[in-house]
C-alpha positions in Angstrom: 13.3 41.7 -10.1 12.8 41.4 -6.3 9.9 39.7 -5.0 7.2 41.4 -3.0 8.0 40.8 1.2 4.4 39.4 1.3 4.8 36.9 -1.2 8.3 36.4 -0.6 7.1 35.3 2.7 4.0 33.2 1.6 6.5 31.5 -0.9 8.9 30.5 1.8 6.1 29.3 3.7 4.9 26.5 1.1 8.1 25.5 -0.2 9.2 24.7 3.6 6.0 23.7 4.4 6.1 20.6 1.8 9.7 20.3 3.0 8.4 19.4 6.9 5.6 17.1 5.3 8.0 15.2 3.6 10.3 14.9 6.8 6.7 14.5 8.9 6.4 11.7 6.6 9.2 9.9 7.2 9.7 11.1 11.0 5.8 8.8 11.2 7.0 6.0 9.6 10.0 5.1 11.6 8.0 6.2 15.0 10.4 9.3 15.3 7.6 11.4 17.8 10.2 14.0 19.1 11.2 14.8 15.2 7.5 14.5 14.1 6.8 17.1 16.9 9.2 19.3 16.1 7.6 19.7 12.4 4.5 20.5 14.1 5.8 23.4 15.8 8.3 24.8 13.2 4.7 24.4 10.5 3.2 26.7 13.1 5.7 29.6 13.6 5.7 29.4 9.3 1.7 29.8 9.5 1.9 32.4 12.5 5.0 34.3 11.0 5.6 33.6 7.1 1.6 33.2 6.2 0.3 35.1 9.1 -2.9 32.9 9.3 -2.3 32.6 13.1 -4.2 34.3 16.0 -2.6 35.2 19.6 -5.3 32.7 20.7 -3.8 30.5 19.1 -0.3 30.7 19.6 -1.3 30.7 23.2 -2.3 27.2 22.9 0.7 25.9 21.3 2.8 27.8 23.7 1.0 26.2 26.5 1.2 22.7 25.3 4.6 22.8 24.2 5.6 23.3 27.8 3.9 20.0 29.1 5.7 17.0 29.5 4.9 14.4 27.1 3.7 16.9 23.9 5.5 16.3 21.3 4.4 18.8 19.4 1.5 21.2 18.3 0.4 23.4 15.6 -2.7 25.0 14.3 -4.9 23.8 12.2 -8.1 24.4 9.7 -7.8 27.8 7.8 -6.1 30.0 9.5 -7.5 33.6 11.7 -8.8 31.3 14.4 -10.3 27.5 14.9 -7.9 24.7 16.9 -5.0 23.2 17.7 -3.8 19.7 17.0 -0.9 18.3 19.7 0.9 14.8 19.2 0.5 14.0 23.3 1.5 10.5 25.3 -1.4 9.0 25.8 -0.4 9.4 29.5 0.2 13.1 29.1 -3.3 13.5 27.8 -4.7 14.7 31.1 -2.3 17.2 31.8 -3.5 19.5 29.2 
């Protein structure tokens, strides 16, 4: 049998999700920021577009801090249909946002 879109798509988003954690891990250890980063955003566009826990809000901010020099990366974070963002930043990049 074929699986549901929806939980096709919520599927997809945990097995990769544990995929980038394990890469995130990793990425951390061996100070790898841009690759780290890159996790961030790619766990974002899976919780905006596979889990659809995001809010435009949302992927306004980690559109916007994507685009300044020095982030790494950002995602959302807490449970989903609003709440924050959390962006790996140079410290000296920290005032441009």
């Amino acid at each position: 049998d074929e699986l549901d879109e929806i939980i096709y798509k919520r599927a997809l988003h945990v097995i990769t999700e544990n995929d980038r954690v394990l890469k995130a891990l990793e990425a951390s250890r061996d100070k790898k920021h841009n690759i780290f980063g890159k996790l961030m955003v790619a766990s974002h566009c899976s919780l905006r577009d596979n889990f659809e826990v995001s809010t435009f809000e949302l992927d306004c901010l980690v559109e916007i801090a994507i685009k300044v020099n020095g982030v790494y990366g950002s995602r959302m974070t807490g449970g989903g249909f609003g709440g924050c963002t959390v962006s790996l930043v140079k410290k000296d990049s920290v005032p441009l946002l």
